[in-house]
C-alpha positions as CSV (number, residue, x, y, z in Angstrom):
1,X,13.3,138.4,86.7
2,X,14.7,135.6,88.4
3,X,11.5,134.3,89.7
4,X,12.8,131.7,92.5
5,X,13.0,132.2,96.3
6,X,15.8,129.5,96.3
7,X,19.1,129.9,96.6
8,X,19.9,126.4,95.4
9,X,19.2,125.9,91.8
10,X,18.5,122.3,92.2
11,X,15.9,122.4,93.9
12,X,14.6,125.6,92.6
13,X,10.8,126.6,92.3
14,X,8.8,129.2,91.0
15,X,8.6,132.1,94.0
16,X,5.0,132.6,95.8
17,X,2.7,135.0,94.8
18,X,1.3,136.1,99.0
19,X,-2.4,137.3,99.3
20,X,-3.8,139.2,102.4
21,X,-7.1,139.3,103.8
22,X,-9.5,138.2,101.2
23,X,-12.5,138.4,104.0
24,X,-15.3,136.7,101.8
25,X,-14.3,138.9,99.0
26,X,-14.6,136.2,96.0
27,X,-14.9,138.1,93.2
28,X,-12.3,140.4,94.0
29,X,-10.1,137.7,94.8
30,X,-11.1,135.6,91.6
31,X,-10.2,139.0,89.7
32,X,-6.7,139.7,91.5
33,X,-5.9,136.1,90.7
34,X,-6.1,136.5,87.4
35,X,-4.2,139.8,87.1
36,X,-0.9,138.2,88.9
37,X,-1.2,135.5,86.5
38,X,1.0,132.9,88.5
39,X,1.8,129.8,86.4
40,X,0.2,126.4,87.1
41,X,3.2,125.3,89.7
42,X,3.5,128.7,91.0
43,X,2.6,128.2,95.0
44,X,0.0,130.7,96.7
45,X,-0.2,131.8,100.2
46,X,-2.7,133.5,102.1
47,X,-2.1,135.3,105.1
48,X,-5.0,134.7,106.8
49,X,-8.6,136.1,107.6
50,X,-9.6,133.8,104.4
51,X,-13.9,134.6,105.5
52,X,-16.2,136.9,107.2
53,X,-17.4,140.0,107.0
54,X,-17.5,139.8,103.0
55,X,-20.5,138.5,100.6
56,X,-18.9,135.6,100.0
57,X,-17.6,133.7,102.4
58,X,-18.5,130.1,101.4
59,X,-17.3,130.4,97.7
60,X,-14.1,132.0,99.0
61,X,-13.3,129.3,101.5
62,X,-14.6,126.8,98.6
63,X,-12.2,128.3,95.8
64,X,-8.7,128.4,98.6
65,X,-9.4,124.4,98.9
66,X,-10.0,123.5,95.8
67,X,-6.2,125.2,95.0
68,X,-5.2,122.3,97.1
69,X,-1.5,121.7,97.5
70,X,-0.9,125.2,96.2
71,X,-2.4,126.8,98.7
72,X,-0.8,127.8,102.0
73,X,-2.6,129.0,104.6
74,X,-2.2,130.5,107.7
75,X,-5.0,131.0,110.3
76,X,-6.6,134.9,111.4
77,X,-8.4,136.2,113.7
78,X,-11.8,135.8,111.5
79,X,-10.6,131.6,110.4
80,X,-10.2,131.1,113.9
81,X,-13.9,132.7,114.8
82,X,-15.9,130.8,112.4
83,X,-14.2,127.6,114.2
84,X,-15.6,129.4,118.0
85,X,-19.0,129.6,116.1
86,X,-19.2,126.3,115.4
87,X,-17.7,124.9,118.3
88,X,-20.9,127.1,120.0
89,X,-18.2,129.1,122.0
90,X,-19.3,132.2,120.3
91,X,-22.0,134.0,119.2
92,X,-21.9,135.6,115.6
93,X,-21.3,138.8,115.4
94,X,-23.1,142.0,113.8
95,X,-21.8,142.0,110.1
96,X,-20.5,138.5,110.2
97,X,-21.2,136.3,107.5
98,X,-20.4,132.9,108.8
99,X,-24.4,131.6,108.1
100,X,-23.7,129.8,105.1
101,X,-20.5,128.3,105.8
102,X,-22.4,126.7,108.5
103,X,-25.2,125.8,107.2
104,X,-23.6,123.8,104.1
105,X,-23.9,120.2,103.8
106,X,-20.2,119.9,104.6
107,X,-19.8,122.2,106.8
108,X,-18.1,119.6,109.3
109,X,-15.5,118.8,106.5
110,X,-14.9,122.6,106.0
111,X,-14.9,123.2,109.5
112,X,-12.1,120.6,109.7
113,X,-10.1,122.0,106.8
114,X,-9.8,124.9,108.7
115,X,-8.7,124.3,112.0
116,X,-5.7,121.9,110.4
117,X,-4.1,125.1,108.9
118,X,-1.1,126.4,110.6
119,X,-0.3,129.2,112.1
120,X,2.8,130.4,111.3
121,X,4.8,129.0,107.8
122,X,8.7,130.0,107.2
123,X,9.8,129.1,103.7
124,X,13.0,130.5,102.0
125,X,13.4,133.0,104.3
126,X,10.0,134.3,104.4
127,X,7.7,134.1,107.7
128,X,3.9,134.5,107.5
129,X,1.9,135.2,109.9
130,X,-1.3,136.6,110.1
131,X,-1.0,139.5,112.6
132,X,2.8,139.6,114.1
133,X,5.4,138.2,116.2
134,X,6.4,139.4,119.8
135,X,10.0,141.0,119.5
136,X,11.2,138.4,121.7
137,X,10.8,135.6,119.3
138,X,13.1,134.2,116.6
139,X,11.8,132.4,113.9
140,X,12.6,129.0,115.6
141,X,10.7,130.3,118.3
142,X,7.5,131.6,116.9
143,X,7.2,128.0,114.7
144,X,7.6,126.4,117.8
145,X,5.0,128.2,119.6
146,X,2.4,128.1,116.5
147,X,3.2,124.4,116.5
148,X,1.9,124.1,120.0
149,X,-1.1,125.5,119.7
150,X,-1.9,124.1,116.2
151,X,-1.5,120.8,117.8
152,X,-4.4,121.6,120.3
153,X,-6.5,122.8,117.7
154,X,-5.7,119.5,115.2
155,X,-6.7,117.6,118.7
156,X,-9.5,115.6,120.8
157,X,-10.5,118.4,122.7
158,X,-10.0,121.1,120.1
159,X,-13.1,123.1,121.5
160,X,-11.6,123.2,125.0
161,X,-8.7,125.1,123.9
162,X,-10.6,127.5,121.6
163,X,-12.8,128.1,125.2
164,X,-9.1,129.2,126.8
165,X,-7.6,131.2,124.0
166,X,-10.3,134.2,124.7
167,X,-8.8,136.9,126.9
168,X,-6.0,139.8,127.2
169,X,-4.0,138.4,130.1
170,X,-1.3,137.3,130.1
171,X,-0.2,140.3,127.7
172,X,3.4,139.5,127.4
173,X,5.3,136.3,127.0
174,X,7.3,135.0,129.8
175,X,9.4,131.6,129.5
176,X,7.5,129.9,132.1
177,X,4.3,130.3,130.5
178,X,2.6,127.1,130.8
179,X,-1.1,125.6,130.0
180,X,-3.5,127.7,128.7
181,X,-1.5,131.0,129.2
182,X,1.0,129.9,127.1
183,X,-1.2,129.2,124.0
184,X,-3.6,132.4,124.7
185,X,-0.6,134.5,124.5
186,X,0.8,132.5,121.3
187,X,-2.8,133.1,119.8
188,X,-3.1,137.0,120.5
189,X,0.0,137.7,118.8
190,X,-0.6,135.7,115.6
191,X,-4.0,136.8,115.3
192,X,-4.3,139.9,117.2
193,X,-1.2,142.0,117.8
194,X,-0.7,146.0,116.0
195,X,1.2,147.7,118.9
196,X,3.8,146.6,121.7
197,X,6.1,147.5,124.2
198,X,9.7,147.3,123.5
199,X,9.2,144.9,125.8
200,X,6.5,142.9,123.9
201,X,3.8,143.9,126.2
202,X,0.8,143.8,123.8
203,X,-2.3,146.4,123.3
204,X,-5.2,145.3,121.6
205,X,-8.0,148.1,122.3
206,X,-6.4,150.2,119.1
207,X,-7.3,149.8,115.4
208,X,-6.5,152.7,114.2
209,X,-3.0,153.3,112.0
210,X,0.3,153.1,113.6
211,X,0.5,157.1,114.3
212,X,-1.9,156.3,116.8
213,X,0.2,154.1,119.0
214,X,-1.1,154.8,122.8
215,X,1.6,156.1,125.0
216,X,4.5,153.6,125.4
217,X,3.7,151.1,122.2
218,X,4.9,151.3,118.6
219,X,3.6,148.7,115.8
220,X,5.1,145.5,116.5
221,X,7.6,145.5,113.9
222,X,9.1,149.2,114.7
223,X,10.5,147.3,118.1
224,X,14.0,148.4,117.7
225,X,16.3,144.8,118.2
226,X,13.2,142.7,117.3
227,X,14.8,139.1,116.8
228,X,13.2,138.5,113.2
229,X,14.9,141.2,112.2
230,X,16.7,138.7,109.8
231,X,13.5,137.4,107.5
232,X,10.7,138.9,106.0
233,X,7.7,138.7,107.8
234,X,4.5,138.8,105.8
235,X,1.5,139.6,107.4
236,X,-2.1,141.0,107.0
237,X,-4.6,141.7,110.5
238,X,-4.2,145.8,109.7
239,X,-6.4,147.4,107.5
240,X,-5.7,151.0,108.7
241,X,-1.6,150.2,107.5
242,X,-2.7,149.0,104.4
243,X,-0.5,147.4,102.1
244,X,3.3,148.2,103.2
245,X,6.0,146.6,101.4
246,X,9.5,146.8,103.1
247,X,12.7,145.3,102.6
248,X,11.9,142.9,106.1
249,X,8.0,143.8,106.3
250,X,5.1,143.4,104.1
251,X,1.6,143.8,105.3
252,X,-1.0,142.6,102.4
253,X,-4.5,143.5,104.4
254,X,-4.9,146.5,102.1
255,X,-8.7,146.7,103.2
256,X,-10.7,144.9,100.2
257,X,-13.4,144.2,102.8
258,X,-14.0,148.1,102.8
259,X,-14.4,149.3,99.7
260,X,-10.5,150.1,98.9
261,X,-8.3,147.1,97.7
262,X,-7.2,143.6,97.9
263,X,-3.2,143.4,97.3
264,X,-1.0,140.4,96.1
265,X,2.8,139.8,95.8
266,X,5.3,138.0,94.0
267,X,8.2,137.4,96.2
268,X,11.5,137.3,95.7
269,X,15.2,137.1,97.7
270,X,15.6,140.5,96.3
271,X,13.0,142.6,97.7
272,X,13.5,144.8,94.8
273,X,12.3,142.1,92.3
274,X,9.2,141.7,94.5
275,X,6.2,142.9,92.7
276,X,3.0,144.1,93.8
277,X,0.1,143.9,91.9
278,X,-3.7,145.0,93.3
279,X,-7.8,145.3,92.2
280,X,-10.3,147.9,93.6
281,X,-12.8,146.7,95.4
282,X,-16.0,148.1,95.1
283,X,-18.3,146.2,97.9
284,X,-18.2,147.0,101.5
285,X,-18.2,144.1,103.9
């Protein structure tokens, strides 16, 4: 199998092996890595929700930076908490397990670590998020975007915009967004969305699978004319879709944290040479 993303064979690497929502799930995730086997050079990306709610949220955290330039990481829902937590912004939640991550002796380093990771990465024709895009972005558009708000998170007064990022409204993007509007409604969709309008206006009181789209919304990605049509997007966030693999699609969170499975893939230009490979996992978050 032609094991390159690259369509120029000078500069050609091995292709990524993607993982989605490992959650705290260590072992699991210790277990999966060994079953895909990636070579030493082979890079790996994670889509997000790296900790919480597992058993093992420091020693997952630990084990994604020691990969170091390997590693790719784009920032969930769950990444983004533990930095509210920190900041004091929020309160843990019931089933959170944040404590330890906090409570280690470099917990300001780790705390950094995190809140430097993107959002959004586009490599070879591959976007990953962690939740979705709005149908109304491109690719340059969502980087842009991600970009923006990964720059007030990588700043001074990083805890200020964590404090504006909470909230539902505005939810749909307009051009003249501005302030913290603009970045709230960046952050919901790259860490929050499931189900739009077809004209991006976003719902975020349903978890459930994508049958269960309220009146008026469909999954993000079913938007008919949705403008990254043209790449794959890989995501995780949705634990009720599971693992779906698509020609333009893949969602990775395949619901380790649950009991059921945490999911990896090899990708490839040819979606047909893309190769899944997955472990049970026994705990429940």
């Amino acid at each position: 199998m032609d094991d390159t993303l690259n369509a120029s064979a000078g500069s050609a690497r091995p292709a990524p092996v993607v993982f989605g929502d490992l959650q705290g799930c260590c072992k699991p995730f210790q277990r999966l890595l060994r079953k895909a086997a990636p070579g030493p050079d082979t890079p790996l990306w994670f889509a997000g929700d790296l900790i919480n709610r597992g058993p093992e949220s420091l020693n997952t955290l630990r084990d994604v930076i020691a990969l170091g330039s390997r590693a790719t990481v784009v920032l969930g829902n769950h990444d983004l908490n533990l930095l509210a937590v920190a900041a004091g912004l929020r309160k843990p939640k019931k089933g959170d397990t944040l404590d330890e991550i906090l409570a280690a002796k470099d917990a300001d380093d780790l705390i950094d670590w995190v809140r430097h990771k993107p959002l959004a990465h586009f490599e070879h024709g591959v976007l990953m998020v962690h939740a979705g895009v709005l149908p109304q972005w491109d690719v340059t558009k969502t980087l842009e975007l991600a970009r923006e708000l990964e720059q007030a998170l990588r700043g001074p007064k990083w805890k200020e915009t964590l404090a504006s990022l909470y909230g539902n409204e505005p939810h749909r993007w307009d051009d003249s967004l501005t302030g913290a509007d603009r970045l709230r409604v960046t952050y919901n969709a790259l860490s929050r969305i499931r189900f739009c309008t077809a004209e991006g206006a976003m719902e975020f009181a349903n978890n459930a699978g994508p049958d269960a789209a309220p009146p008026g919304y469909m999954p993000w990605f079913d938007v008919p004319g949705r403008r990254t049509q043209d790449v794959t997007v890989v995501f995780g966030h949705w634990a009720a879709l599971g693992l779906m693999v698509r020609d333009d699609v893949l969602c990775l969170d395949s619901g380790c944290v649950w009991g059921n499975k945490l999911s990896a893939v090899r990708l490839a230009a040819d979606p047909a040479e893309r190769v899944v490979t997955q472990v049970s996992c026994a705990m429940k978050g």
